[in-house]
C-alpha positions in Angstrom: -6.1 -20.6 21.0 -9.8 -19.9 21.8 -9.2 -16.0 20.6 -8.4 -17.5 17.6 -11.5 -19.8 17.0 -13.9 -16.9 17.6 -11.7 -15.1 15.2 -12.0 -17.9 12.8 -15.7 -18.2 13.1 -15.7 -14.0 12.3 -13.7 -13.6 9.1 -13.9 -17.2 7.4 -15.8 -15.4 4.6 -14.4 -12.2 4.7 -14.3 -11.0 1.2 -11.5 -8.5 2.7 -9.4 -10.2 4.9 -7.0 -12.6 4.6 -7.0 -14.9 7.6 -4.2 -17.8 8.2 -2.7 -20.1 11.2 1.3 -21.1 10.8 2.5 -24.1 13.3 5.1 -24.6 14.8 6.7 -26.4 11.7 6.0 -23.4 9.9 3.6 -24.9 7.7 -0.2 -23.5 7.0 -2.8 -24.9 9.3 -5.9 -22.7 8.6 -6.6 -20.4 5.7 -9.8 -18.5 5.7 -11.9 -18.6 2.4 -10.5 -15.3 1.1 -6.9 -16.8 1.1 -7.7 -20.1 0.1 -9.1 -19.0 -3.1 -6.4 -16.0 -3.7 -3.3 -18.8 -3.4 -4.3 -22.5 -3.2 -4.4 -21.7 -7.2 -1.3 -21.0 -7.6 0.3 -23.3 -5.2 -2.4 -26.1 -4.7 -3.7 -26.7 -1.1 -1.8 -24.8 0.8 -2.6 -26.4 4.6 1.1 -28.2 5.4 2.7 -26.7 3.1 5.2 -24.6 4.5 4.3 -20.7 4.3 7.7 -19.7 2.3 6.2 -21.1 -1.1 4.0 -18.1 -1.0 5.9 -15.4 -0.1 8.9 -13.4 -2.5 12.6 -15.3 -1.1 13.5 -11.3 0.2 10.6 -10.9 2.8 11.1 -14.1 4.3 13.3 -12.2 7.3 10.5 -10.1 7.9 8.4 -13.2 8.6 10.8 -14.7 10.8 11.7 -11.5 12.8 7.2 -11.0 13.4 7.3 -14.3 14.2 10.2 -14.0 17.0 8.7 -11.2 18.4 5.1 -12.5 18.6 6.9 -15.3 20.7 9.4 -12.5 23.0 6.7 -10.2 23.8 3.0 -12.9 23.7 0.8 -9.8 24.4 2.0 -7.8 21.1 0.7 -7.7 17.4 3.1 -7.2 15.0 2.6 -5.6 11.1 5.1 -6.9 8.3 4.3 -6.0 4.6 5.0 -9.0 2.0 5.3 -9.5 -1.3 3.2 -12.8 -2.5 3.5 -14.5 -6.0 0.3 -13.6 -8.1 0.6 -17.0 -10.2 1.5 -14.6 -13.2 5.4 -14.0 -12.5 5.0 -11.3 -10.5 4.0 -10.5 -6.8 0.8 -9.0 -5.1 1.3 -6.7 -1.7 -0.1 -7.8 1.2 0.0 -5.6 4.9 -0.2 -8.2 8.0 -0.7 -8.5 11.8 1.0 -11.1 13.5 -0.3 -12.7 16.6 1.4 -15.5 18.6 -0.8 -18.7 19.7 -0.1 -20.5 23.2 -1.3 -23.7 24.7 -3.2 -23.7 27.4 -0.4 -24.6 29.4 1.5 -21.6 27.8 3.8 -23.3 25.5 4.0 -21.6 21.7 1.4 -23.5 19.6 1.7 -21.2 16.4 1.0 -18.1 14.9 -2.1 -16.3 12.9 -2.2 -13.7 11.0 -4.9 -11.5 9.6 -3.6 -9.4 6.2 -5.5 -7.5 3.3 -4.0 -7.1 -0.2 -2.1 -3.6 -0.4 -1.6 -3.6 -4.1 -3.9 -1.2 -5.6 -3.8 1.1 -2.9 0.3 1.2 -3.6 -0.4 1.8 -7.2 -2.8 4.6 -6.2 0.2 6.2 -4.1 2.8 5.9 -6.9 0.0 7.1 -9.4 -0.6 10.7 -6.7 3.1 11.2 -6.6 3.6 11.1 -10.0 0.8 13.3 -10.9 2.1 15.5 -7.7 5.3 15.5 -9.3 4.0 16.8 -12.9 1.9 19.1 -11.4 4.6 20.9 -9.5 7.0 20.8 -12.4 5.9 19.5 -15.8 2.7 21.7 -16.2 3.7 24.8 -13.7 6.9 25.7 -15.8 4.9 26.8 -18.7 2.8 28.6 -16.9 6.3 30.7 -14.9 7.2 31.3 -18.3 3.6 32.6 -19.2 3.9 34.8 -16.0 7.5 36.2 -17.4 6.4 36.6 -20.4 3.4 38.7 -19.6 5.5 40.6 -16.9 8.3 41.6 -19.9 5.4 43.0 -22.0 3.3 44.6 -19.6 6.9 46.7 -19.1 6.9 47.6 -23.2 5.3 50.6 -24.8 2.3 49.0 -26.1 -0.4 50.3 -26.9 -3.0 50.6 -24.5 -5.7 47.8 -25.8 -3.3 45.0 -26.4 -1.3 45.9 -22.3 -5.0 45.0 -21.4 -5.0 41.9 -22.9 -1.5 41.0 -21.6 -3.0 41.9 -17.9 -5.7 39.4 -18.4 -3.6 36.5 -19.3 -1.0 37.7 -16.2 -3.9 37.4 -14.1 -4.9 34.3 -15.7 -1.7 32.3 -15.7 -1.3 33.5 -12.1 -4.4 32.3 -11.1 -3.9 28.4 -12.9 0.0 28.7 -11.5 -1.8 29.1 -7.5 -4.8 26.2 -8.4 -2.1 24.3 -9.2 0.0 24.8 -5.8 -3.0 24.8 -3.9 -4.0 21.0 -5.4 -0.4 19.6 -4.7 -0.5 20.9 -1.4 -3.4 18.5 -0.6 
């Protein structure tokens, strides 16, 4: 428990990190500043309340099964990703580390937690693999058909001035079709 009070005294006014203490009842009995002002709007004071009113009813087994292994194994920090209501109807993403509390005498006394909110940076994921996605098949498939295009008339009798012209927009089309590759590849 004295790990914890230093890491109280640390990130009470984190304006990152969520920092929160469950008992043994399962109810909150510490939120830092960050947390207090993300949720005890939406749910009023959170401290003994029980931590399920915050969380979406489908990641409640991930709590519990942290939880139990915090307990099994007191020396390990456990991660669980949870949804939490945004007071709006829908839920924010949070990422967490789980960390069992003893007694001095060794008996379980509760668990903290120290979590950041994951939503934007899952927005910005799905937003990359969409844009991955039109990249490597919305915009390159005009440009293939540019390429096959240009290769059918370069094989044409043409005259000379205009084949030029094709080669350039080959080239060109070519070029764009591996700056494209090269950018989903990163």
């Amino acid at each position: 428990m004295q790990n914890f009070k230093e890491i109280q005294k640390l990130l009470n006014n984190s304006s990152i990190y969520y920092l929160i203490s469950v008992d043994m009842d399962s109810r909150y009995s510490y939120l830092n500043e960050r947390y207090h002002k993300a949720f005890d709007g939406i749910h009023g004071n959170l401290v003994g309340q029980h931590y399920a009113v915050t969380i979406h009813p489908d990641d409640l087994k991930i709590c519990i099964e942290a939880a139990e292994k915090c307990f099994k194994n007191p020396a390990g920090i456990y991660p669980a990703v949870l949804r939490k209501h945004d007071g709006k109807g829908g839920y924010i993403i949070t990422e967490w580390e789980y960390k069992g509390m003893f007694n001095a005498d060794g008996s379980p006394a509760g668990i903290f937690c120290l979590g950041h909110d994951i939503t934007e940076l899952n927005e910005t994921k799905l937003t990359l693999s969409d844009l991955v996605y039109q990249q490597s098949h919305v915009i390159r498939k005009p440009i293939a058909n540019l390429v096959g295009l240009t290769e059918l008339l370069e094989n044409m009798e043409i005259d000379p001035s205009v084949k030029e012209v094709i080669a350039r927009i080959s080239e060109s089309a070519t070029e764009l079709d591996q700056i494209i590759r090269n950018m989903a590849e990163k």
